[in-house]
N, C-alpha and C positions, 0 to 999 in steps of 0.2 A: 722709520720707526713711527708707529701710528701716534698719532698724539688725543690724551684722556682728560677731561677735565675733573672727572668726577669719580673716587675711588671710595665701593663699596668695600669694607676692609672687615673680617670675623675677628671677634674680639679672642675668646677663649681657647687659650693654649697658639693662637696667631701672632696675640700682642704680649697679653697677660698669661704670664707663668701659672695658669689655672692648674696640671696635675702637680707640680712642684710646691705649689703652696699650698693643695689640699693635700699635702702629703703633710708639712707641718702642720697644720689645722687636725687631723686626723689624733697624729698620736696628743693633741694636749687635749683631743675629745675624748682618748682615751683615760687620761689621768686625769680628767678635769671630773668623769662620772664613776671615776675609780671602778672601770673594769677589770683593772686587774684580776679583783675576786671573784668572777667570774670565767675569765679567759686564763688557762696556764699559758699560752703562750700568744700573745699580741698579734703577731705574724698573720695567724689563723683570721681575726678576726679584720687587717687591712685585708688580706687575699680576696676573702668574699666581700669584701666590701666593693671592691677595683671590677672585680667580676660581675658585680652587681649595677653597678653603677654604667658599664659602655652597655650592658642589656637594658636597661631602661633608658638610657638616654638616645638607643637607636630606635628603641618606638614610641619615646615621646617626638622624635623629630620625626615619623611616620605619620602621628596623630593615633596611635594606635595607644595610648593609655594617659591618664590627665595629670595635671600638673601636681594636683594631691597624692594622685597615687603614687606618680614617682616620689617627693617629698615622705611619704612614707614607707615604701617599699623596700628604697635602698639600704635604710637601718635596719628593717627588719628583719631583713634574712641574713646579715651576719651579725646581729644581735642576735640570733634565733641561735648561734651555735654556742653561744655563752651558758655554761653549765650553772642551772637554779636561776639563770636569769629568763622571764617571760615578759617580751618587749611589746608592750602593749600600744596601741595606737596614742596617744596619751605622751609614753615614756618614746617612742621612736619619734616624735613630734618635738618633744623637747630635747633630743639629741641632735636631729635636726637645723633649729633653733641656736644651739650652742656653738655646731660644726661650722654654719652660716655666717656667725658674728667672726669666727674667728679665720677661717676663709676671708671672705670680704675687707677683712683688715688687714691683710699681705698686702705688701708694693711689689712680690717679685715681677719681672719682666723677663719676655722670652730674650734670646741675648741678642743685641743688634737694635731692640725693637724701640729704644728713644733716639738712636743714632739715625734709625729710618722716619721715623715720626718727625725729626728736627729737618732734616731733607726734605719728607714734602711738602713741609708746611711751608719752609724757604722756597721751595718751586712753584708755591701757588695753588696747590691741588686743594678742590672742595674733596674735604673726608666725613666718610658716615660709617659709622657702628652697625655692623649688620648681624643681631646675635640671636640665638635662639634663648638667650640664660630671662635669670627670673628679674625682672623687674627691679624689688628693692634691692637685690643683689648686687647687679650690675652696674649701676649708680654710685655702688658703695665702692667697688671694684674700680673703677675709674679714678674717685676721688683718691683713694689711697696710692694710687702707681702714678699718679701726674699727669693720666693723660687726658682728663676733660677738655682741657682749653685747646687741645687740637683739631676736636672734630664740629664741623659744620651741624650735624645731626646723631641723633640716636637713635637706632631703629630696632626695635626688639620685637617680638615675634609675638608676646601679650599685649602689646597695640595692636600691632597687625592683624590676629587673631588669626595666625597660622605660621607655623614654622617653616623656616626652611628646610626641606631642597624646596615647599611648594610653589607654586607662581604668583598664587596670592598674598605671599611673603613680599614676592620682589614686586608685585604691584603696586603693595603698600611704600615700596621701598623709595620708587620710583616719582610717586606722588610728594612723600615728604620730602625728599631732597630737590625734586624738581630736576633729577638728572634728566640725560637722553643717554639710550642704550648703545648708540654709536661713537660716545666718547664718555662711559663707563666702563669701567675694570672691577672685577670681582678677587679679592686676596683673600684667602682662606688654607686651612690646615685641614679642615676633614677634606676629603674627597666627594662621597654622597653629599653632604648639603648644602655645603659652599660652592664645589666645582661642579658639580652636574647637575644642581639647583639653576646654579645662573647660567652654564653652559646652554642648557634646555630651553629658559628662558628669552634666551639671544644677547647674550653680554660675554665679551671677552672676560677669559682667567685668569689669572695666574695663583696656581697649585703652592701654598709653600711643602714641600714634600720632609718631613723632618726626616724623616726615618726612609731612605734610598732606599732599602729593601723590598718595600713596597710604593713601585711606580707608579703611574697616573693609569688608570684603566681605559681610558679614554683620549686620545688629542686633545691637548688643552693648549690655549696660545702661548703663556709661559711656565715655567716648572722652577722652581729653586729649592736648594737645600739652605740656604741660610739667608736673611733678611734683610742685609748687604746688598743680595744679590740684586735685589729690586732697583736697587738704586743705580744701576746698569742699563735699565731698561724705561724707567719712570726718568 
């Protein structure tokens, strides 16, 4: 078993219950701006929300639209189906705003994800936060689920000044943690920018694959369905 000293680890929906508690966050943005009067039915306006949201967040991790426009995009266009509602840049800004606060104050965690966290910190491993999220965001997000005092570093993509999958991601990555690519590991849930970000790059993976249905497109060194399973292998 190869041995790593240095574990790039993706924070969002990897560690942190990121859809699960923007699903709480959602409906008390609904009730908190009293869409109701707007929307007959809620449904409607999570649907495009969700559908909105993986389209912009694959071409903000592209580089292909900016950090403002996605912050304003994603309310827009299922705010846009709200009848007599007209979601001005303004009104999606403070939706925004509100969704963020209450997102960022969730402690959920993916399930496993302190039991593996308490594992390798007892095994000695330097850990780094490797994220594409926003800055005051992710800070906030840490503090509230317990896991700051785990990680060696925090490496986000608005320091870096490019996102993953791209190389100047893990350039930056590499500098501030002071890893070596020969005993780094990369832990991630998306496929595209965690695993073939740093696959491409030359750093072992390991895929957390939540959803089996959809397998690793690629040879990747390890694959797991649950976050246990690491602790098999680490």
């Amino acid at each position: 078993m190869k041995q790593y000293t240095d574990l790039f680890i993706d924070f969002d929906d990897t560690l942190y219950d990121t859809h699960g508690n923007a699903v709480i966050a959602l409906r008390e943005l609904f009730e908190t701006l009293q869409l109701g009067q707007y929307f007959a039915d809620p449904q409607l306006f999570y649907d495009e929300y969700w559908r909105t949201n993986i389209d912009l967040w694959t071409r903000y991790s592209k580089g292909e639209i900016t950090r403002d426009y996605l912050i304003v995009e994603r309310f827009r266009r299922p705010l846009s189906f709200g009848r007599g509602l007209e979601p001005t840049e303004a009104y999606c800004l403070q939706a925004s705003d509100v969704f963020l606060d209450f997102c960022s104050s969730k402690p959920g965690l993916v399930d496993g994800a302190r039991e593996l966290m308490d594992y390798l910190r007892q095994k000695g491993y330097r850990m780094h936060v490797c994220s594409n999220g926003f800055h005051e965001v992710q800070y906030k997000k840490l503090r509230a689920c317990g896991l700051t005092d785990y990680f060696d570093t925090v490496i986000l993509s608005e320091d870096a000044g490019a996102n993953k999958p791209s190389p100047l991601f893990f350039d930056y990555a590499m500098k501030r943690s002071e890893a070596k690519k020969d005993t780094t590991l990369m832990i991630g849930d998306n496929f595209q920018t965690d695993i073939l970000g740093a696959k491409r790059y030359g750093l072992d993976t390991a895929y957390f694959n939540r959803y089996p249905d959809y397998p690793a497109e690629e040879p990747v060194t390890y694959e797991v369905a649950r976050l246990q399973q690491l602790m098999t292998i680490l």
